[in-house]
C-alpha positions in Angstrom: -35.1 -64.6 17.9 -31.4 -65.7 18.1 -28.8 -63.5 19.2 -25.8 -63.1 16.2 -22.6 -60.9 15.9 -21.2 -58.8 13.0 -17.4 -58.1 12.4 -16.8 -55.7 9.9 -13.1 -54.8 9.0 -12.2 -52.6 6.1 -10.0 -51.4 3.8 -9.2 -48.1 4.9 -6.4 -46.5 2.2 -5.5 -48.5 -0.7 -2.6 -47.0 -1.1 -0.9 -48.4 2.6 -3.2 -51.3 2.5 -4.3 -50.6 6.2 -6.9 -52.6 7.1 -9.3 -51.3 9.9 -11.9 -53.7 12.5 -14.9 -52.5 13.9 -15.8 -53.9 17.3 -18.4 -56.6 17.1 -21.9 -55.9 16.5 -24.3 -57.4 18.2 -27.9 -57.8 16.4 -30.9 -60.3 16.4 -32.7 -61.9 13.8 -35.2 -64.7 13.4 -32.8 -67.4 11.4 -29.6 -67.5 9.8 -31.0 -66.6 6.3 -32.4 -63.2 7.7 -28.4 -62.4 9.5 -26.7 -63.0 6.3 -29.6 -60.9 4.4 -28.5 -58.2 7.3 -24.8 -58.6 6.7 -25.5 -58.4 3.0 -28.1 -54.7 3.0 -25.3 -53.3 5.5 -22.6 -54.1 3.0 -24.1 -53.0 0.0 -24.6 -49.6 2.0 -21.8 -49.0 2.9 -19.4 -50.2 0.1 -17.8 -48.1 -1.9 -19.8 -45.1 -0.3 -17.5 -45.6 2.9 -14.9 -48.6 2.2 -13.6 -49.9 -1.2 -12.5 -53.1 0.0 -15.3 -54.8 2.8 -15.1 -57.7 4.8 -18.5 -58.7 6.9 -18.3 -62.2 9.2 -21.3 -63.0 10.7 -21.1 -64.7 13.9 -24.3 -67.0 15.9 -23.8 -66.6 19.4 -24.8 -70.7 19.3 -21.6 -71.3 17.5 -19.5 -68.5 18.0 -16.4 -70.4 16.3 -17.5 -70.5 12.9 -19.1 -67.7 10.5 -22.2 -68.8 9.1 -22.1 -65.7 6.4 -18.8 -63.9 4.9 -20.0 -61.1 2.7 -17.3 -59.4 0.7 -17.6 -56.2 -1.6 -16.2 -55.7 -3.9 -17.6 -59.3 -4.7 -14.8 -61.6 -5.3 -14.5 -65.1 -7.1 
């Protein structure tokens, strides 16, 4: 298992465009395909029950200066 980070930020009011971060989150899974399928079930959760704009980074604790995974929701082109 390898160690990997999650940070979340989210559009809180459309209206002000505040955006909002959540302190990282730290998780473990077995490869990089399994984090991003992580990043992915969390964000399809909690968009647009909780946030209607969502940004999730995930982060390997190996290489913590590049995101392997960026899930955004609504999805964009």
């Amino acid at each position: 298992m390898q160690s990997y980070s999650l940070f979340i930020s989210y559009l809180r009011n459309q209206l002000s465009n505040e955006w909002r971060k959540v302190p990282p989150i730290s998780f473990e899974a077995s490869n990089e395909e399994e984090a991003a399928r992580t990043a992915i079930t969390l964000a399809n959760f909690a968009y647009p029950e909780f946030a209607p704009n969502l940004l999730i980074q995930v982060v390997a604790d190996y290489d913590p200066g590049r995101p392997i995974a960026e899930i955004r929701r609504p999805i964009s082109n």
